[in-house]
C-alpha positions in Angstrom: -121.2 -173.8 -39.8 -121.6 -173.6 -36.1 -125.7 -173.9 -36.5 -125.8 -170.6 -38.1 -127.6 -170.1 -41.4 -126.0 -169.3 -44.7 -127.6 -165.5 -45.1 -127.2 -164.0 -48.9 -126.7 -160.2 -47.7 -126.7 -159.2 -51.4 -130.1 -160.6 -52.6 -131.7 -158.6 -55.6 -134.8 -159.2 -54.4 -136.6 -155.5 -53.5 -137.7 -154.8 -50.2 -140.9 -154.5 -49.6 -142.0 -150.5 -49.7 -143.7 -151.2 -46.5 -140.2 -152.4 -44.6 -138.7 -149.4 -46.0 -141.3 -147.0 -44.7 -141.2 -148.4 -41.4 -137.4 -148.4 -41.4 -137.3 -144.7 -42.1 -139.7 -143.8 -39.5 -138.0 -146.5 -36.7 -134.6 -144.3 -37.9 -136.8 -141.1 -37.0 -138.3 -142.5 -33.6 -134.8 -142.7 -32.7 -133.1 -139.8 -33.8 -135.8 -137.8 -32.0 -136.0 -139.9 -28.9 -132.4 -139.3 -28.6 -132.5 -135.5 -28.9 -135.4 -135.6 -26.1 -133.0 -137.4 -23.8 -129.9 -135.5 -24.2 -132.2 -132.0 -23.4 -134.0 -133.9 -20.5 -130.5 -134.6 -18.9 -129.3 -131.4 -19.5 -132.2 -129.5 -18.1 -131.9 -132.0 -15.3 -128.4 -131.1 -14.7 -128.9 -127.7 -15.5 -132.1 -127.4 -12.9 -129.2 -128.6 -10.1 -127.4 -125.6 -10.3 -130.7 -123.3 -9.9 -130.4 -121.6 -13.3 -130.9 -122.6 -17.1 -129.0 -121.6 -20.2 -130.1 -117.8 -20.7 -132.2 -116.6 -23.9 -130.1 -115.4 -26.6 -132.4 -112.1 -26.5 -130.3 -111.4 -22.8 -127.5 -111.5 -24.2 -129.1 -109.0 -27.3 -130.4 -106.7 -24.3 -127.0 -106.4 -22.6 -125.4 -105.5 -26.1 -128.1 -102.5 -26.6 -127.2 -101.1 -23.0 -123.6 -101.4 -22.3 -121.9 -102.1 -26.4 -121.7 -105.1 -28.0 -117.9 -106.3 -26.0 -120.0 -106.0 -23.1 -122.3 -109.1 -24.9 -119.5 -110.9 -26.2 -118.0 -111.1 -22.5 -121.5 -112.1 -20.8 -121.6 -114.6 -23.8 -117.9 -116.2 -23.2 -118.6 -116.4 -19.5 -121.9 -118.6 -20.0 -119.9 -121.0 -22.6 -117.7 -121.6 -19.8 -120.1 -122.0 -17.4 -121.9 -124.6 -19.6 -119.3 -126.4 -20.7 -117.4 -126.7 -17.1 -119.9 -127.2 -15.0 -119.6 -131.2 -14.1 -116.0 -130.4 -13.6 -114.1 -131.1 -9.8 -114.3 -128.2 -8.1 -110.8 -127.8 -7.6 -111.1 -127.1 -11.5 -113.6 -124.5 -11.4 -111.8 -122.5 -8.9 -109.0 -122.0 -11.2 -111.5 -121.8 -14.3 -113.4 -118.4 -12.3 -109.9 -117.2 -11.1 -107.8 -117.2 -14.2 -111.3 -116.3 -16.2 -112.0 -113.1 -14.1 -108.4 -112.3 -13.0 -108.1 -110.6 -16.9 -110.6 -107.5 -15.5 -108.5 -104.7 -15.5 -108.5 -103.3 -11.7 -110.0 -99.8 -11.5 -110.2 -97.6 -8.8 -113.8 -96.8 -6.9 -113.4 -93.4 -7.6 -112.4 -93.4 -10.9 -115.0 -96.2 -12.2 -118.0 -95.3 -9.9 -117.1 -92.0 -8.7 -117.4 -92.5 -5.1 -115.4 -94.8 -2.6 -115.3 -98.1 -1.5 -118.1 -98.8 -3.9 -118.9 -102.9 -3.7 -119.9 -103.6 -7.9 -122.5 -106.7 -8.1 -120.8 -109.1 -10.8 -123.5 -107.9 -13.2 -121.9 -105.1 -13.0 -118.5 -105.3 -12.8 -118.7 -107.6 -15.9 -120.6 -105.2 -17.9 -118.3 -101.9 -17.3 -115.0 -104.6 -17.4 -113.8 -102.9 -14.5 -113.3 -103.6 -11.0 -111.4 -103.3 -7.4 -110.3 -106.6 -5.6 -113.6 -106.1 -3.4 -115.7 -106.3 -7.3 -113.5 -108.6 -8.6 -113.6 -111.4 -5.8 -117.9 -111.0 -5.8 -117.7 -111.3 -9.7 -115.4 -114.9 -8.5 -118.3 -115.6 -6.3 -121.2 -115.5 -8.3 -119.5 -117.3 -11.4 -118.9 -120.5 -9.2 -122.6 -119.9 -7.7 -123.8 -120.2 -11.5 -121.1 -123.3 -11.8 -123.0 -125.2 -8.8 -120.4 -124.3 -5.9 -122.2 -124.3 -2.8 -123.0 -120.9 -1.2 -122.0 -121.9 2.4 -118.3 -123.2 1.1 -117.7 -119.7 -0.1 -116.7 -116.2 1.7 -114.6 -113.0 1.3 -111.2 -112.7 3.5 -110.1 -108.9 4.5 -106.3 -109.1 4.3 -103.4 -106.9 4.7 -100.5 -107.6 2.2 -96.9 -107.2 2.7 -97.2 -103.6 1.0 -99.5 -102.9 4.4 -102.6 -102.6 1.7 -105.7 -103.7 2.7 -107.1 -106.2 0.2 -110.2 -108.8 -0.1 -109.9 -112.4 -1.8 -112.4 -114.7 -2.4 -112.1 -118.1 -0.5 -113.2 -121.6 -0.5 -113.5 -124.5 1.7 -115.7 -127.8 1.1 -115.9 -128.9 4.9 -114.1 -128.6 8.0 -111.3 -131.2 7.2 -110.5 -129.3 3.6 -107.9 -126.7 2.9 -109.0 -123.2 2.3 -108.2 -121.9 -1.2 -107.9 -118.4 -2.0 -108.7 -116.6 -5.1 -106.8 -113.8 -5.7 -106.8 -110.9 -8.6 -103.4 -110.0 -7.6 -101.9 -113.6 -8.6 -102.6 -116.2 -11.0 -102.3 -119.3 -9.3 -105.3 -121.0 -6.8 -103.3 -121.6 -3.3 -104.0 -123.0 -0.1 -103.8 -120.7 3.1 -100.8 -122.3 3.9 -99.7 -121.6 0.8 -100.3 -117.6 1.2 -98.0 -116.4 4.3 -98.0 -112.9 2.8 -101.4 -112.2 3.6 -102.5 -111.5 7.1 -106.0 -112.6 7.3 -108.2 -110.0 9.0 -111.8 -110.6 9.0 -113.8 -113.0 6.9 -117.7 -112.7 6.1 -120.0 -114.9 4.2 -123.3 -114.4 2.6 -125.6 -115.8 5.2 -124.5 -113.1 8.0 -121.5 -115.0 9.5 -118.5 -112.9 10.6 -115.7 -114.3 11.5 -112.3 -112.3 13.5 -109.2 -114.0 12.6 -105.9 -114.3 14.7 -103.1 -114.1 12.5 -99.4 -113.8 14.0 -97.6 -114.8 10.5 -97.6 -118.5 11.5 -100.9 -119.9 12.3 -104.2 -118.2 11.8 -107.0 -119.0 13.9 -111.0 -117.7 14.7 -111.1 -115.3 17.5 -114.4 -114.5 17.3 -117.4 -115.8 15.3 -120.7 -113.8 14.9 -124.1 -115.2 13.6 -126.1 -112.6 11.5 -124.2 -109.7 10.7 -125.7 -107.4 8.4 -122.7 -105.5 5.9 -124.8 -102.6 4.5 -122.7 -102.7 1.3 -122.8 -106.3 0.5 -127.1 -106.0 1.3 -127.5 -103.1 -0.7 -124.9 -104.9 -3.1 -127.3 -107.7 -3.3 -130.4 -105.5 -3.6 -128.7 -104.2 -6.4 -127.9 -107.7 -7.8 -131.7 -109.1 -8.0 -132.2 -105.4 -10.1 -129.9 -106.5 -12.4 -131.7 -109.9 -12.5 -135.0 -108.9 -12.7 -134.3 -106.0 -15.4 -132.9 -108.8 -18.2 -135.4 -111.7 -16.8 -137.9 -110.3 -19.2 -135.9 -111.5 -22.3 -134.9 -114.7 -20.5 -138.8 -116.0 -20.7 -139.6 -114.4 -17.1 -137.2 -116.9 -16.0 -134.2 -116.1 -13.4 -131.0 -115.4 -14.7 -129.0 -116.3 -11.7 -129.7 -118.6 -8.6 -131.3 -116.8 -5.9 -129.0 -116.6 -3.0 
């Protein structure tokens, strides 16, 4: 009917051994060439972000030093790293914030024993601890890991309406976006706007830039903008970090744990 031919599907005649071999290893070619694709695009997408799945022997190493809750946290923050990030970013905003808002907020002087200590997020993850200062760089270098660019990040030096001086972690994706501000002292993500009990008082980023901010409870605004500031805490902060890093890179196939930044 229609031109096509009239195919017995349920012949008794044996296929040849030869068919069948050559079936079996097509079925093999297959299955294998799939597997090699699916790791070459994820090593692809993973080589994006600057960093590749760690070694479990990391996450062993961690569990000998600091107890094994200290592995199972650095293992539940690398799931959700892997599994979130091709999400918007908008999404992993709110992923770091309510992931890292559950670190219960310590003191300086009670966790480290001296003041205004700035924890790297190696840190403050291991001990589970933190100040806003800690908990706002542990913010930063989970959405570093999830692919958020360094130079749409920076840490805001408020005042609340207690008169406390606070940081939060911030985020802008160009000059026409909103700024979003991650905050340990409330769950949700929120736009500046959105946040007229904070009075914005300085705001530095990574790469040295310092920025004085106008705030009069109605509009905030740049009063001043400086170019290669150096913040002795967050360098020495950072020297601490690539310790951290190169300490566990040893179990991680010599291979960096983080993205150098």
């Amino acid at each position: 009917m229609h031109g096509k031919k009239n195919v017995n599907h349920h012949s008794d005649t044996p296929e040849s051994p030869y068919l069948v071999s050559n079936r079996s290893a097509l079925k093999s070619f297959l299955i294998s060439l799939v597997v090699i694709l699916s790791l070459v695009v994820t090593s692809s997408s993973f080589a994006a972000l600057g960093f590749e799945p760690w070694e479990d022997e990391v996450f062993v190493a961690i569990g000998r030093e600091y107890g094994p809750e200290a592995e199972k946290r650095f293992r539940r923050i690398m799931e959700i790293i892997l599994a979130n990030h091709d999400k918007p970013v908008l999404e992993k905003l709110k992923l770091a914030n309510d992931t890292l808002n559950n670190i219960p907020w310590i003191a300086d002087p009670d966790l480290w024993k001296r003041e205004d200590y700035w924890a790297t997020p190696f840190e403050t993850l291991a001990t589970f601890g933190g100040d806003c200062e800690d908990i706002a760089f542990a913010k930063y270098g989970m959405l570093l890991m999830m692919g958020v660019p360094d130079n749409s990040m920076g840490f805001a030096y408020v005042e609340n309406q207690g008169k406390e001086r606070h940081m939060v972690l911030i985020f802008r994706e160009n000059e026409s976006s909103p700024v979003y501000v991650l905050d340990n002292q409330i769950p949700e993500v929120l736009t500046g706007p959105e946040r007229p009990d904070l009075t914005a008082i300085y705001i530095f980023q990574n790469d040295g830039r310092l920025y004085i901010i106008g705030d009069d409870g109605k509009k905030r605004y740049v009063k001043q903008e400086f170019t290669g500031r150096r913040f002795e805490k967050w360098i020495t902060g950072k020297e601490r970090a690539r310790e951290n890093r190169k300490k566990y890179e040893k179990y991680n196939g010599n291979r960096p744990l983080f993205p150098d930044n």
